[in-house]
N, C-alpha and C positions, 0 to 999 in steps of 0.2 A: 430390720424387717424389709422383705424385699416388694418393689411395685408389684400391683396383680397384674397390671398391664403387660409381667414382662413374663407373662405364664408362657411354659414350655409344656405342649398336650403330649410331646412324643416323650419326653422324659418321666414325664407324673408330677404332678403337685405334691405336695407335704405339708402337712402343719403340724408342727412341731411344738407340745407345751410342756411346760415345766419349769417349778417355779424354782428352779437350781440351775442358776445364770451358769456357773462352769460347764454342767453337763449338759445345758441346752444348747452350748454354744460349739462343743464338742460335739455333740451328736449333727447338728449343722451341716458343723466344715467337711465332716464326713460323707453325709447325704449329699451337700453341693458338690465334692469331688468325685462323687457316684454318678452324677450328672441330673441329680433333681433340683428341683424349685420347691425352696422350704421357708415358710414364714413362720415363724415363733409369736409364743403366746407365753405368756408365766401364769394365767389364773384360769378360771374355769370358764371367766364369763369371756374374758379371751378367744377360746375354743368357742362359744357358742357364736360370737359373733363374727368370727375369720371365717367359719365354715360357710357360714350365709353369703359372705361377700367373696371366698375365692375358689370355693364348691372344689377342697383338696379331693385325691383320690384316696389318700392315708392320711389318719391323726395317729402320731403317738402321743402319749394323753398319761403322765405322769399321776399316780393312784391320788398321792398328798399335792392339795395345790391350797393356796391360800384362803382363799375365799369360798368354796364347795368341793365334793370330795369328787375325786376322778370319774369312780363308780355311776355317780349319780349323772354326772355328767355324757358318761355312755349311755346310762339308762336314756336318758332325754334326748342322743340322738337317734338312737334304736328305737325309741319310739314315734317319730317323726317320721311319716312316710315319707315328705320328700329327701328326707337325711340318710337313711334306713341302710342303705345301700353302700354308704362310705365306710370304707375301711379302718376299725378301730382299736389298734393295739398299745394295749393298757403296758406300764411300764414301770419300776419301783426298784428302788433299793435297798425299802424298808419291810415292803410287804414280801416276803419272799417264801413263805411258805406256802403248802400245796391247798390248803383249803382257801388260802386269800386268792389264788389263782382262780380255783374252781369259783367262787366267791366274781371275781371279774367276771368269768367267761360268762355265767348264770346271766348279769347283768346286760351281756349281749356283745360284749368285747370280741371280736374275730381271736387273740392270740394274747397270750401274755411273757412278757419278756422281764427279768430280774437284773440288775447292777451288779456288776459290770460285765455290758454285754461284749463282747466283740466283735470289733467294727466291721469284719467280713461276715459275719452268722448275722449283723443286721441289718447291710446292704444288701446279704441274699435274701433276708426274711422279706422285705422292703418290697423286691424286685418280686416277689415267689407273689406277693398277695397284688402288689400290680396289676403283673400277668392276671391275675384272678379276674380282676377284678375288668379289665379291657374285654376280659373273654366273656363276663357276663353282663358287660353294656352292649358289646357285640350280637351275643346273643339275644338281650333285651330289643337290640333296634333290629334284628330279623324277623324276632314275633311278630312283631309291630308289622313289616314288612308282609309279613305272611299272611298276616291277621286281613290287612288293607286288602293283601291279592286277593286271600279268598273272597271278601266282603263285594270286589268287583267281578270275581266267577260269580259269583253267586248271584248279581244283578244279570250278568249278562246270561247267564242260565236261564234264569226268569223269565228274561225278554228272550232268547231261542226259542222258552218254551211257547209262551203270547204265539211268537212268529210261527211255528210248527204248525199251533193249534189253526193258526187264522187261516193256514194254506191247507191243510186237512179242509176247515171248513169249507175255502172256497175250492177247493178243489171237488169236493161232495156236490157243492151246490152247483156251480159247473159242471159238473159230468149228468148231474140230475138235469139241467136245463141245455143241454145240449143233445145228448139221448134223445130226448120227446121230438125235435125235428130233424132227426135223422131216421128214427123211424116211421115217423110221419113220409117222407121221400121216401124211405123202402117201401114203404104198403101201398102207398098213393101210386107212385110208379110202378108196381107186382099189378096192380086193379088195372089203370090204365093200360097196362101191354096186355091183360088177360081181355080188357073191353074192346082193345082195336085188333088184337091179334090178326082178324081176317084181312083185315086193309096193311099194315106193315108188312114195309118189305123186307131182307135179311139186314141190310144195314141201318134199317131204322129199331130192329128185333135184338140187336148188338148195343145200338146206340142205350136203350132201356137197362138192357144188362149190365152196361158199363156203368149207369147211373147207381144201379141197386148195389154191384159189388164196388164201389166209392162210398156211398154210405154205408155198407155194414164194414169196410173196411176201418174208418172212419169212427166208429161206434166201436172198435177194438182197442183203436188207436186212446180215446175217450178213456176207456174202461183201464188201458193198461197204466195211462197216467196215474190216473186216480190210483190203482194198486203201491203204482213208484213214492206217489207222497203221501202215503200212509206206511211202507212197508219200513221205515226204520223208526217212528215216532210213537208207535206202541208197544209198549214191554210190559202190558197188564197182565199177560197170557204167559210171558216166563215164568218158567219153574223147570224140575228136574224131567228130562226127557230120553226115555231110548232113543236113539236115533231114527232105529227102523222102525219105527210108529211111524214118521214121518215120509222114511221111502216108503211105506205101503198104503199112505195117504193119496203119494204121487202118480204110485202104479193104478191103482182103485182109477183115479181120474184117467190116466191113458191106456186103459184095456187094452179100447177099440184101436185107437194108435198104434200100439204094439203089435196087436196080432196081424191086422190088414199091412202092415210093414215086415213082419214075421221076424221083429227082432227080440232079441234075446237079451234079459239082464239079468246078469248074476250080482247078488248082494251079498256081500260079505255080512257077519254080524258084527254091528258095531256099537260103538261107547254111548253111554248113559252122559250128556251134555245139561249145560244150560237153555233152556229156548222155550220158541214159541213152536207148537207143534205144527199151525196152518203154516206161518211166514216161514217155514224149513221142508216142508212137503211144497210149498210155490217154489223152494231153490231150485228141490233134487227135480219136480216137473217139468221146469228150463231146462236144465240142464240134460234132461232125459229128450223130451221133446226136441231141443237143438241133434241132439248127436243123430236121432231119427230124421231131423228134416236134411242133415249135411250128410247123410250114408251116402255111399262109395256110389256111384250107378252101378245096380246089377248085383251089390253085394250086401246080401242081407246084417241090417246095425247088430252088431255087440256091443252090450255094455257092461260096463264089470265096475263096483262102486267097492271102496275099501277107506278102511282107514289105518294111521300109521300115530301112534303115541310121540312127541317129542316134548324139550325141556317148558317149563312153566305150566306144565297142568293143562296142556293142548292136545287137540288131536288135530291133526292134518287129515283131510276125507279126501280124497281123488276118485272122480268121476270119470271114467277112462274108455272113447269110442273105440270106431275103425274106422271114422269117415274120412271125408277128402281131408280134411286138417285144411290150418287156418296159413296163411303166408307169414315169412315172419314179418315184414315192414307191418303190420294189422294188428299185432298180436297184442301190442300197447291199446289198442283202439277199440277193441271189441267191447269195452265195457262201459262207452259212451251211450248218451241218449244217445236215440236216433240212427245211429249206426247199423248199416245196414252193407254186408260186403259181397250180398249178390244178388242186389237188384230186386224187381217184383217176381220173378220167377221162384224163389222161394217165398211162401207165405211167411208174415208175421209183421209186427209194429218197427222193430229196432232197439223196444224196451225189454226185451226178456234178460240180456246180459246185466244190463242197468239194474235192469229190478236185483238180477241176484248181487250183487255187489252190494246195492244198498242195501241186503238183506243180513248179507255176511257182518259187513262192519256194523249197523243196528245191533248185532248181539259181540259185538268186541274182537271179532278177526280180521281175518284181511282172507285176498283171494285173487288168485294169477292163472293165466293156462300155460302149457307145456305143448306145441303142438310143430306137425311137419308134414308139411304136404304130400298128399297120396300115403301119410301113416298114423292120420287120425291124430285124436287130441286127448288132455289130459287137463279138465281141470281140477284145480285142489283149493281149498281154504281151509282156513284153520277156524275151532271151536272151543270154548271155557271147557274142561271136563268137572262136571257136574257137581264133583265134589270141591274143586276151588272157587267154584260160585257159592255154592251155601255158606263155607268158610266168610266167604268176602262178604256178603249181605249178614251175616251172624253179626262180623265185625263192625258194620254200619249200624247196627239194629242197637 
């Protein structure tokens, strides 16, 4: 019998019983020149107690043994969770017909092998249940593996969500306790230039004006935050959606926009998606509103919105002006906070691009523009189409 000390994991272990010293010692010299680690056993109680102390990956396990019968012996590792899993091939050169097999296997034996086997048919058997069996500890410690990660998504989901919610909150309460004195400054300032009017001179009549349009600019800036950290943290309101529910949400809000600018959109009709029908009428809004505030000087905005089908059950939407178009060194930048690439002379916050990115990716796309100066822009994102969302949530459900 060999030391366990001197176990070889890349080879495999073996335990080896049987209480027929030639053919135990024969089946050995075989497996040690196959290149495994094989300790012998001659009795049943043998086997029960080798396995405990050298945890083989393979017993072969001779059916007749002195002391209790083979069978029995399988039965009792097979029943042993922590046993369960080792590999056990019953063995005989007495039992050899097919119901004593059937007979083993029932017992929970992985294989059964009859005398006299040859020695290549048992170094492959050997190797073949091996392999098995490396491939499902392997796969036993990736569950494990998988089971942990998700267990640690799943905390930290937890706490994203804690996190979302607390910045929703203060962001509400914030925009709520910031609001009250800025409009406080617009009214009180609007009262006081209407109570002095007579005595102000033009640059004190200016100086007022510049106060009122700082706060209500101010109270945009507020308002637009607040939109930013709510617009990907709610997907109460997803479900299946035409799309142009959503463009005719954005139009309805820019009439007046439109017509006092005399521009023109042409809406394709397009795909039934996943979504929120507000947070995707704010996208195409932006997006509309931008292409009107960046028109050409002197050239009344076109806009033309389409969509384009590609692989995974998306659609690609392209939002498509005439205006001045964006530089390209900028093109990476536009969809920062705060961003702003032409100064106070165009109205707005710096959040309108933000907002829609966060909007896009909140419903699982992404979104880029395509643009070139003096030939207008092209933005596009992509969308779930509607039908691989209910598919996916079916599958969750």
């Amino acid at each position: 019998m060999k030391d366990g000390n001197h176990r070889n994991e890349a080879a495999g272990v073996i335990l080896n019983v049987d209480d027929h010293e030639p053919a135990r010692y024969a089946r050995r010299r075989v497996l040690e020149q196959a290149g495994f680690v094989v300790f012998d056993g001659s009795r049943g109680e043998d086997a029960l107690r080798l396995i405990e102390e050298v945890h083989p990956d393979l017993i072969l396990l001779d059916v007749h043994l002195p002391d209790r019968n083979g069978l029995e012996v399988c039965r009792h590792i097979k029943s042993d969770r922590r046993l369960s899993s080792t590999i056990v091939i019953q063995i005989s050169a007495s039992a050899t017909s097919g119901s004593q097999a059937a007979e083993a296997m029932e017992n929970g034996a992985d294989a059964y092998l009859t005398e006299p086997v040859d020695n290549d048919v048992l170094v492959a058997t050997v190797r073949a249940f091996i392999r098995l069996r490396t491939a499902e500890r392997r796969l036993a410690e990736s569950n494990i593996a998988l089971k942990q990660a998700n267990s640690r998504l799943a905390s930290l989901n937890q706490a994203l969500r804690r996190s979302n919610d607390d910045l929703e909150h203060f962001a509400s309460v914030a925009s709520h306790d910031l609001q009250e004195p800025l409009r406080a400054v617009t009214t009180l300032t609007q009262v006081l230039e209407r109570q002095l009017e007579a005595k102000l001179d033009r640059g004190e009549r200016q100086l007022m004006h510049t106060i009122v349009e700082s706060a209500q600019r101010m109270s945009s800036l507020v308002r637009d935050i607040l939109s930013y950290s709510r617009a990907a943290s709610d997907t109460r309101n997803f479900g299946h959606l035409p799309l142009n529910d959503s463009v005719d949400w954005a139009m309805d809000n820019l009439q007046e926009v439109i017509r006092s600018s005399a521009a023109s959109v042409e809406v394709e009709t397009l795909p039934a998606i996943w979504g929120d029908r507000i947070q995707l009428g704010q996208l195409f809004q932006n997006l509309i509103s931008n292409a009107i505030k960046y028109a050409a000087p002197g050239v009344p905005p076109q806009i033309r919105i389409r969509a384009e089908a590609c692989e995974d059950e998306e659609w690609v939407i392209g939002v498509h002006d005439n205006g001045v178009g964006i530089p390209e060194a900028h093109v990476d930048r536009v969809f920062a906070p705060f961003t702003r690439l032409h100064g106070r002379e165009v109205p707005g916050t710096g959040i309108g691009l933000a907002l829609c990115r966060r909007i896009v990716e909140g419903h699982g796309g992404r979104i880029w523009v395509e643009s070139q100066v003096g030939a207008g822009s092209t933005f596009r994102f992509t969308l779930r189409a509607a039908s691989a969302s209910v598919a996916a949530v079916a599958a969750e459900a």
